[in-house]
C-alpha positions in Angstrom: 5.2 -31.4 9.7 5.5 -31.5 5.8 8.8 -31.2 5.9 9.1 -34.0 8.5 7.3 -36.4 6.6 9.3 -36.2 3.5 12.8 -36.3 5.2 11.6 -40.1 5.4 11.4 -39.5 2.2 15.1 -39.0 2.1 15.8 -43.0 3.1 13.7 -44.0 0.3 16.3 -44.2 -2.2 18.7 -46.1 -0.2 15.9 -48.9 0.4 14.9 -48.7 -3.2 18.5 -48.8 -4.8 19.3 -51.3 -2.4 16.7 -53.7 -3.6 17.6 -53.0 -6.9 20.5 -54.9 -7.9 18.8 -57.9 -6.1 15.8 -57.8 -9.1 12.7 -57.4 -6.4 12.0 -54.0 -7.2 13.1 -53.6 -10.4 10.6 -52.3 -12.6 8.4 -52.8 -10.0 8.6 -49.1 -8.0 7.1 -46.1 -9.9 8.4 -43.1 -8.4 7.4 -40.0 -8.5 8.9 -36.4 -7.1 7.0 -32.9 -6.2 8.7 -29.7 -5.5 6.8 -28.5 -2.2 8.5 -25.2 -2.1 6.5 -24.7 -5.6 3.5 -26.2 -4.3 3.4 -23.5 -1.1 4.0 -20.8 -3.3 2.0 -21.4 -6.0 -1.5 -23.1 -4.1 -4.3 -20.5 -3.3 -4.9 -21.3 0.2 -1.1 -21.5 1.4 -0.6 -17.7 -0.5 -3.6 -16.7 1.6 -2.0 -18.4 5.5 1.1 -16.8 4.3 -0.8 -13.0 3.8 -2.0 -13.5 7.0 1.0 -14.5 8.7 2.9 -11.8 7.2 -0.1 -9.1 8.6 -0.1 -10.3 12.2 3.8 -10.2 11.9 3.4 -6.5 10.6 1.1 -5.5 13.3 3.8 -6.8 16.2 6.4 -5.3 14.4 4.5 -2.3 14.4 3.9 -2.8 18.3 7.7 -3.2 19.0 8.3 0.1 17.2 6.4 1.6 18.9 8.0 0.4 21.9 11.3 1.0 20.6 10.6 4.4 20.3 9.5 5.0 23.5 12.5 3.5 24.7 14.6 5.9 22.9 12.8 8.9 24.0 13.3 8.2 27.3 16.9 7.6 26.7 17.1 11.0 25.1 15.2 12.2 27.6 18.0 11.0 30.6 20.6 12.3 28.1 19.9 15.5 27.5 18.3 16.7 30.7 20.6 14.6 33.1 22.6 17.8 34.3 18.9 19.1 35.1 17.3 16.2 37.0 17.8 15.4 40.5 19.4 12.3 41.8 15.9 10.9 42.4 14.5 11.7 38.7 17.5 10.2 37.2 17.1 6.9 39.2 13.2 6.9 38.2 13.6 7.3 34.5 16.7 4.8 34.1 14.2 2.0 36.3 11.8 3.5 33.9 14.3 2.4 30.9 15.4 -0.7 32.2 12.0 -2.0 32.6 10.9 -0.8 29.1 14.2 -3.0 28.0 12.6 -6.1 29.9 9.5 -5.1 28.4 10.7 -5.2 25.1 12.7 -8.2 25.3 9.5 -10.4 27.2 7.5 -9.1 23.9 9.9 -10.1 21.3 10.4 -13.3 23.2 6.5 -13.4 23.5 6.1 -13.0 19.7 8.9 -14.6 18.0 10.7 -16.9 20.7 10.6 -20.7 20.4 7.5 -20.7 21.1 6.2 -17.6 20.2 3.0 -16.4 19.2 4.6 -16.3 15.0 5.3 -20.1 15.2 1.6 -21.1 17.2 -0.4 -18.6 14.6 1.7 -20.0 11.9 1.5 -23.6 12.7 -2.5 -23.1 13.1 -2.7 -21.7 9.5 -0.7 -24.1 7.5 -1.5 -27.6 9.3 -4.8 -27.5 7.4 -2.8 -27.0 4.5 -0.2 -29.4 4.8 -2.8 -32.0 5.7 -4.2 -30.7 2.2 -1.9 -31.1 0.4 0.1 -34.5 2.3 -3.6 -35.9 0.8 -3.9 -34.5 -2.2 -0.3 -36.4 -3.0 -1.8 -39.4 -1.8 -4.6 -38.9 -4.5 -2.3 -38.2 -7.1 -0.3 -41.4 -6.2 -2.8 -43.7 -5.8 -4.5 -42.7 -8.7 -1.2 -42.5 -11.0 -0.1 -45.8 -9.7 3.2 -44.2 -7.5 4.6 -46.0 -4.9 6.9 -43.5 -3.5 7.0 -39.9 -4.1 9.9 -38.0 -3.2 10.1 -34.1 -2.0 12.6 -32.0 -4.3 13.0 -28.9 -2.6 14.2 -31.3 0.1 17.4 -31.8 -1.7 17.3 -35.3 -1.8 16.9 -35.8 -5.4 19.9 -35.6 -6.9 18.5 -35.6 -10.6 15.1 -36.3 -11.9 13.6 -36.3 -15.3 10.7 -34.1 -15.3 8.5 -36.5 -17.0 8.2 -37.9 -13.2 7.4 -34.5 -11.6 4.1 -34.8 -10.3 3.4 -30.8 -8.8 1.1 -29.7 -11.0 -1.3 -32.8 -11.0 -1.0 -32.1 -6.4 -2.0 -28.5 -7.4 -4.7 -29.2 -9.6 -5.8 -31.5 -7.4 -5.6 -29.1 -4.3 -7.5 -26.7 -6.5 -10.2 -29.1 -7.6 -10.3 -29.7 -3.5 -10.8 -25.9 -3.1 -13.5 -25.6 -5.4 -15.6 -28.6 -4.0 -14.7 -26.7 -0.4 -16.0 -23.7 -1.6 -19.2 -25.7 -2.9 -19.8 -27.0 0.3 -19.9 -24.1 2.0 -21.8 -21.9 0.0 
């Protein structure tokens, strides 16, 4: 959603350099640019949705292991003894296998398909922050007097002076959120 909002972003320039040679913009448009990769890694709340991300993904992974494993032993299991098992005990522990394969492939799919479990648990966590920080931008703008601000780690700015890089006034401002958050929670 952050992402899609700045790859609008993207046609900005066109429209602006358009307008440009014409005089109606020119020296009109203050523009400003954030790197939002910097921004996720750097704001307190979007480390912490990412820490829990990365636990729930642990624990599945963990899960599927452990699933895994069985798996194999059963395999080993039918290799090993197949000489030694009837006709009938071979037949039950390969169903045996191929339903721990469709079990393993319905929990991967389950977890981390298209619309997995990851993306929904994911999507929960960060849409608060997004919306965060997709506001805090708009602070920053409308307070600095920007009437476009562009997304670097989109790659659609091609070169920027830095003097125009507005990341660290959206993080302070994120952070000056969190603490009046905090606040009201207390």
């Amino acid at each position: 959603m952050f992402r899609k909002k700045y790859m609008i972003c993207g046609m900005v320039p066109v429209l602006i350099f358009g307008f440009w040679g014409s005089g109606k913009l020119h020296a009109q448009a203050k523009i400003g640019y954030v790197d939002s990769e910097r921004i996720l890694t750097s704001y307190t709340s979007a480390i912490d949705a990412r820490r829990q991300l990365d636990a729930r993904n642990d624990e599945w992974d963990k899960e599927l292991q452990q699933m895994n494993n069985e798996l194999n032993a059963l395999q080993e299991e039918l290799d090993q003894k197949s000489l030694l098992l009837s006709e009938a005990k071979k037949t039950e522990i390969t169903q045996e296998i191929e339903s721990k394969v469709l079990a393993i492939q319905q929990y991967q799919t389950d977890k981390w398909g298209e619309r997995g479990q990851y993306f929904t648990y994911r999507d929960t966590l960060l849409k608060p922050i997004y919306d965060r920080i997709n506001e805090a931008i708009r602070t920053v703008a409308d307070e600095e007097g920007y009437d476009f601000v562009l997304d670097s780690a989109e790659g659609n700015i091609l070169f920027a002076k830095t003097q125009y890089d507005i990341t660290d006034w959206v993080l302070e401002e994120l952070e000056r959120g969190a603490s009046e958050e905090e606040m009201y929670y207390e």
